[in-house]
C-alpha positions as CSV (number, residue, x, y, z in Angstrom):
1,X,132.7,71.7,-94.7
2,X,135.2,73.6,-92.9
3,X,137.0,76.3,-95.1
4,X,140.8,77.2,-94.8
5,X,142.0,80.1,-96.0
6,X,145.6,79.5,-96.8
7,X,146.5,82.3,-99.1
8,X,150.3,82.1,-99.0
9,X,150.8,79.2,-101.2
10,X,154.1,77.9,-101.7
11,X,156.8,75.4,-103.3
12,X,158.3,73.8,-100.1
13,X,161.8,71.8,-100.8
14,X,163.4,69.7,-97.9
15,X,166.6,69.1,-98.5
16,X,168.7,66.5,-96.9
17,X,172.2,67.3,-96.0
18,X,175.3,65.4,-94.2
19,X,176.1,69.1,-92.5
20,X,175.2,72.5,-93.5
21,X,178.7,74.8,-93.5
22,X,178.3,78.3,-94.0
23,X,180.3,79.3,-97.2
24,X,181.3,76.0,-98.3
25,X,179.9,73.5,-101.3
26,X,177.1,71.1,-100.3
27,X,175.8,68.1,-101.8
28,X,172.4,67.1,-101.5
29,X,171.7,63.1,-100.6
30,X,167.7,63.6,-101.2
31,X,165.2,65.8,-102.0
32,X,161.2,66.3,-101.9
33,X,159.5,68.8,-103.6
34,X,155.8,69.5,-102.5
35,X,153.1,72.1,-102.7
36,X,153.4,74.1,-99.3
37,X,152.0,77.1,-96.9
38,X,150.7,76.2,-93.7
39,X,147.2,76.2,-95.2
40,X,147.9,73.4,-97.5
41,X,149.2,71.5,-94.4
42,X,146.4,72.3,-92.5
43,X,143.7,71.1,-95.1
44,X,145.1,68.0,-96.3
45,X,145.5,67.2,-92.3
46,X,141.8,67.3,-92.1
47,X,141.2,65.9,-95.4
48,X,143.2,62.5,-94.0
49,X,140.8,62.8,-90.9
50,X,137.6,62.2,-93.4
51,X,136.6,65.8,-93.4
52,X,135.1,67.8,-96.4
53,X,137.9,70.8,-96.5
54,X,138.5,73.7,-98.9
55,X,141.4,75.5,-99.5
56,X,141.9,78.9,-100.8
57,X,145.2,79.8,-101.7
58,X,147.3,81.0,-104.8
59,X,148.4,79.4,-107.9
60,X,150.7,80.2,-110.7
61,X,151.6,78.5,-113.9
62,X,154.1,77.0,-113.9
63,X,153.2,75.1,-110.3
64,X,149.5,74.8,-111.0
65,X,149.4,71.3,-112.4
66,X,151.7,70.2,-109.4
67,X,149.4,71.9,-106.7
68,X,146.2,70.7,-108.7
69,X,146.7,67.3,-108.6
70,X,148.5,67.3,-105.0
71,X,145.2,68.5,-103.4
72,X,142.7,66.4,-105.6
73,X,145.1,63.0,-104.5
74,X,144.8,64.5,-101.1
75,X,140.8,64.9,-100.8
76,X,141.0,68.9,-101.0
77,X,138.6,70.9,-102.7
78,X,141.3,73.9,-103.9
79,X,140.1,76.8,-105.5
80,X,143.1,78.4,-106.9
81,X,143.7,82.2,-107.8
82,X,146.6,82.3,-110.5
83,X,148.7,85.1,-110.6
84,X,151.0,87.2,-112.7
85,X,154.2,86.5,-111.1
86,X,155.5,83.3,-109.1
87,X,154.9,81.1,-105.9
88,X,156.9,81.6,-102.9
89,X,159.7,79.1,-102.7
90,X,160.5,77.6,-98.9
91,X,163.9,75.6,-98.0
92,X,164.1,73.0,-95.1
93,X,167.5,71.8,-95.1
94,X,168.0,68.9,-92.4
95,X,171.4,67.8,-91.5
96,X,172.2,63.9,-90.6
97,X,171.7,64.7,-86.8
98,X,168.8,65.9,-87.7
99,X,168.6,69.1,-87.0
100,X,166.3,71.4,-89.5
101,X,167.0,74.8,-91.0
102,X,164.2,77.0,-92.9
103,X,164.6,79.4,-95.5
104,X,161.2,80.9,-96.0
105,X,160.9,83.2,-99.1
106,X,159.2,86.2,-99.7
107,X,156.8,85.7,-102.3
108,X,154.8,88.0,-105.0
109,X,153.8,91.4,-104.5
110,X,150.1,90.6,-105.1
111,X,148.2,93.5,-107.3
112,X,145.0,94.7,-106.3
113,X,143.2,92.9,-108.3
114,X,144.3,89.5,-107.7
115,X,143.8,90.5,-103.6
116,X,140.5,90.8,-104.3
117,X,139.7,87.9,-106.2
118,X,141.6,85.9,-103.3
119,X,139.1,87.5,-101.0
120,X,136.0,87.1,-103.3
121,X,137.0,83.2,-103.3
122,X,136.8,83.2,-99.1
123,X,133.6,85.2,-99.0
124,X,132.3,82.6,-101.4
125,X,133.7,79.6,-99.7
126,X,132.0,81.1,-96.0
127,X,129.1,80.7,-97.5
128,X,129.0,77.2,-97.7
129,X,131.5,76.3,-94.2
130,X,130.5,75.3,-90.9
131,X,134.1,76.5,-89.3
132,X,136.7,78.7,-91.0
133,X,140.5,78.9,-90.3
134,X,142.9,81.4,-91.3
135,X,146.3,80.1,-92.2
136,X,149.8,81.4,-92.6
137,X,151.5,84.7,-93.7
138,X,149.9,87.0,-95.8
139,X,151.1,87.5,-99.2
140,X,152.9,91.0,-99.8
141,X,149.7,93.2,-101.0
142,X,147.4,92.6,-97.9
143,X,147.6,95.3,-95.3
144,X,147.8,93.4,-91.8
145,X,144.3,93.9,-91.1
146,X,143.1,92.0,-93.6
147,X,142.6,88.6,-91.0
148,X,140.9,91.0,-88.0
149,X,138.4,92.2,-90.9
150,X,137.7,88.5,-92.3
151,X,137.3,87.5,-88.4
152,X,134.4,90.1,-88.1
153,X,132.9,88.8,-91.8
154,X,133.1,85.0,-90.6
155,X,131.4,86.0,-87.1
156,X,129.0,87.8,-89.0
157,X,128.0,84.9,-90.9
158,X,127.7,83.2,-87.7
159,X,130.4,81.1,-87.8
160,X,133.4,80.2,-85.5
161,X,137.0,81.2,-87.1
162,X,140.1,79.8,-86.0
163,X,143.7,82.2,-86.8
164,X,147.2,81.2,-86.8
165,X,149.7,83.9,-88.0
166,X,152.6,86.0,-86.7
167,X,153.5,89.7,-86.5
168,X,150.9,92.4,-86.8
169,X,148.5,90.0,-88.5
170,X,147.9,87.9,-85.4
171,X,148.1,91.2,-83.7
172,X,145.0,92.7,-85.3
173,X,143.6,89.1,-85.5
174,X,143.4,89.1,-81.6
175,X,142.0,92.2,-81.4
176,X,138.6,91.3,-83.3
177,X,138.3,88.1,-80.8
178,X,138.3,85.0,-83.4
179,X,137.0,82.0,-81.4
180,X,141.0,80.2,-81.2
181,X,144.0,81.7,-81.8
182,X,147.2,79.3,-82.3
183,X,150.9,81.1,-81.3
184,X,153.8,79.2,-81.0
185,X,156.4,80.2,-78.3
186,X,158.0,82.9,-80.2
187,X,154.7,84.4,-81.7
188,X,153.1,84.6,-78.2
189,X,156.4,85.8,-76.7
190,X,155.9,88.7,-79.6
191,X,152.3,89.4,-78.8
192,X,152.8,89.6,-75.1
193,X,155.9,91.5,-75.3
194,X,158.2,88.8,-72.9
195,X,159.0,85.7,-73.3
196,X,157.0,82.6,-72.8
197,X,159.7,80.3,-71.3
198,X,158.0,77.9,-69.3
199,X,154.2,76.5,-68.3
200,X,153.7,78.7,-65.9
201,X,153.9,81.5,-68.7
202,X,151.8,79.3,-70.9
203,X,149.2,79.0,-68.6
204,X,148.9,83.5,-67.8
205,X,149.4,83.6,-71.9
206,X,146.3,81.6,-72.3
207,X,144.3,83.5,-69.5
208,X,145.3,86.8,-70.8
209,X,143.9,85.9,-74.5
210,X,140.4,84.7,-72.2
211,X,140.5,87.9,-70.7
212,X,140.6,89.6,-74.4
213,X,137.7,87.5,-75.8
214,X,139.3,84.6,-77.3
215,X,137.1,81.4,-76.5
216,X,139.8,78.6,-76.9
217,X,143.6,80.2,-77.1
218,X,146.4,77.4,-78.0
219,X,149.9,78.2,-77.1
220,X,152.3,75.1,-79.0
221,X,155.4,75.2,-76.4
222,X,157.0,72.7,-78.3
223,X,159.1,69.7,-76.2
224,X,156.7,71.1,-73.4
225,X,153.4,70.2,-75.0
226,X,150.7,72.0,-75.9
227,X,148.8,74.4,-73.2
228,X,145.2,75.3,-73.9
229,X,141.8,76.8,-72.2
230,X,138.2,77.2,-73.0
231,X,135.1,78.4,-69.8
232,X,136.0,74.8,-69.0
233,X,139.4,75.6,-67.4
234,X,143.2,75.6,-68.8
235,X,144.6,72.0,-70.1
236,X,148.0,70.9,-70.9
237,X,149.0,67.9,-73.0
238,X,152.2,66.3,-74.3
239,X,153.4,63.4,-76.0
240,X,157.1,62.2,-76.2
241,X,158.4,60.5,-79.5
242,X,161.3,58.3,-79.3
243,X,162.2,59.2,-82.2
244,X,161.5,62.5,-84.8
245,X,162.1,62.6,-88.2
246,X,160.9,66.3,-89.2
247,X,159.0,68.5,-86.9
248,X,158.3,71.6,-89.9
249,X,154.2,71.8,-89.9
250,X,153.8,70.1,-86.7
251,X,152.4,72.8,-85.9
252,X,150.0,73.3,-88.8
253,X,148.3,69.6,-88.1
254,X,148.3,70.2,-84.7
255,X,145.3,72.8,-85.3
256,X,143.9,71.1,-88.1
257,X,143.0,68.7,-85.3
258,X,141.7,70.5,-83.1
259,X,139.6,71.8,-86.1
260,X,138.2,68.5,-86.6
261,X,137.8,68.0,-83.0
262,X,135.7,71.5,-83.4
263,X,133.9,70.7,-86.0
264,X,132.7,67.3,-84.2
265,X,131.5,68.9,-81.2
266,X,134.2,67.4,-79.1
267,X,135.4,68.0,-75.8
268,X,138.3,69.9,-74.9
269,X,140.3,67.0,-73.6
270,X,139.4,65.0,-77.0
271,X,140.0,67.7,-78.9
272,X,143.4,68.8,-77.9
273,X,144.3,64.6,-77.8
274,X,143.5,64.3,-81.7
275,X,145.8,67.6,-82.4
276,X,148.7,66.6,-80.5
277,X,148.3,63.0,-82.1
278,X,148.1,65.1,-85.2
279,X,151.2,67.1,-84.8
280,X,153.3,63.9,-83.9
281,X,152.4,61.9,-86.5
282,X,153.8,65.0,-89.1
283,X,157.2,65.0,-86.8
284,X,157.1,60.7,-87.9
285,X,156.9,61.2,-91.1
286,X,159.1,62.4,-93.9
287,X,156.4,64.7,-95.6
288,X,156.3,68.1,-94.1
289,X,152.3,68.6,-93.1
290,X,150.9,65.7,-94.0
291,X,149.6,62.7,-91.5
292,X,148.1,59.3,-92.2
293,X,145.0,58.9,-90.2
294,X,146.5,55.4,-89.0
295,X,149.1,56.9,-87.2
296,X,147.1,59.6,-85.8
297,X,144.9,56.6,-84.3
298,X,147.6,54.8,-82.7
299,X,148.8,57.8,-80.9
300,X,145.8,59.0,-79.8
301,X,145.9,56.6,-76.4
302,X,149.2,57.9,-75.8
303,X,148.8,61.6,-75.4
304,X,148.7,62.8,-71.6
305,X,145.9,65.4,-71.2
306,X,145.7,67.0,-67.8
307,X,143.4,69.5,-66.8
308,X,145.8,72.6,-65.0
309,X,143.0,74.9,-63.9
């Protein structure tokens, strides 16, 4: 079972657009509405892969129904905290070149209370996991050491725990040593405090989280692949798409990926093949963070893997 805990839940919306103008009227050609948060792309990614996930997230009323049924259809096991107020609502707008523009909103202000049933929920789910991943931003409430202290509770329970966030959060996160870390250009950029602008960066980011006790650190670059590392040495893999229909939560199936690739005892090469072929099949598709394990199949022989170091 492999346990994500994806506490930001939200209401994504992608919006299709001829051209967004600034200050001017805009009518929408088509719309999708679907429960979102990078957790819930990350567990029904590994759901579509045949693995037993759980998701731990929020809920509210009004959405719960929606959410409910999404992740049952989907294969996830979704235990669901309701709260007071409501979900988080996130806007992809894509204009006929394609081009994408996100509006991410805020969310509730969490009481005590319903932070620590969230976290009650996790502790439980440990239990029962064989890998853990923590997902996403964290909702208003949590201090930003709330993911370095469930790092230390999942490596005290002996198993491996896997982070993607942003900000402070992936700050403190580093700092207790999870076993991967997933930054994107802009988040590792943050961390390092310079930029990240080509592989050669890539390649001292991902020695530099080694160096500070992170067994497998992924830096997503984007059009220039994926760069990676584990005692084995520093990889790099790409795969180029002829064509891309929406690229929001590429990122988010790229690890579940590697999380199944984890979870199977893979190799590093095989591992970081199935989450690239995991990320492009999301930026295929029209769905933000979903794949069909089909397409992750058919891409898996086209994903150059090279081993940099």
């Amino acid at each position: 079972m492999i346990t994500v805990a994806g506490f930001n839940t939200a209401i994504d919306r992608f919006i299709h657009l001829d051209a967004l103008k600034p200050g001017e009227v805009h009518r929408v050609r088509a719309e999708q509405v679907y429960p979102g948060g990078k957790g819930v792309h990350v567990a029904q990614t590994i759901a579509a892969l045949g693995e037993r996930v759980q998701l731990v997230g929020l809920i509210d009323a009004m959405h719960r129904h929606l959410i409910c049924q999404r992740m049952s259809e989907r294969g996830v096991l979704f235990h669901g905290v309701e709260i007071a107020g409501e979900l988080r609502h996130c806007l992809a707008l894509q204009e006929a070149d394609g081009s994408i523009t996100e509006v991410l909103g805020q969310g509730p202000l969490l009481s005590p209370a319903e932070c620590d049933a969230l976290l009650l929920d996790f502790r439980r789910s440990v239990d029962e996991s064989d890998l853990v991943i923590l997902s996403g931003s964290l909702p208003r409430g949590f201090p930003s050491t709330v993911y370095a202290e469930l790092v230390d509770y999942v490596k005290s329970s002996g198993k491996r725990c896997l982070v993607d966030a942003s900000g402070d959060a992936m700050r403190h996160a580093v700092d207790a040593k999870p076993f991967l870390v997933k930054p994107n250009r802009d988040e590792i950029g943050e961390l390092r405090g310079k930029p990240v602008a080509d592989l050669d960066a890539a390649i001292e980011a991902v020695g530099e989280l080694q160096a500070h006790g992170v067994v497998m650190p992924v830096v997503t670059l984007g059009a220039l692949g994926v760069t990676t590392g584990d005692p084995s040495g520093i990889w790099h893999a790409g795969l180029s798409l002829p064509q891309v229909r929406n690229t929001v939560g590429s990122g988010d199936c790229l690890l579940a990926g590697m999380a199944v690739g984890i979870a199977r005892d893979m190799s590093l090469e095989q591992t970081l093949r199935l989450g690239v072929a995991c990320g492009a099949s999301n930026a295929l598709g029209e769905e933000t963070g979903f794949v069909e394990r089909r397409t992750v199949e058919a891409l898996l022989p086209q994903v150059k893997v090279q081993r940099l170091t």
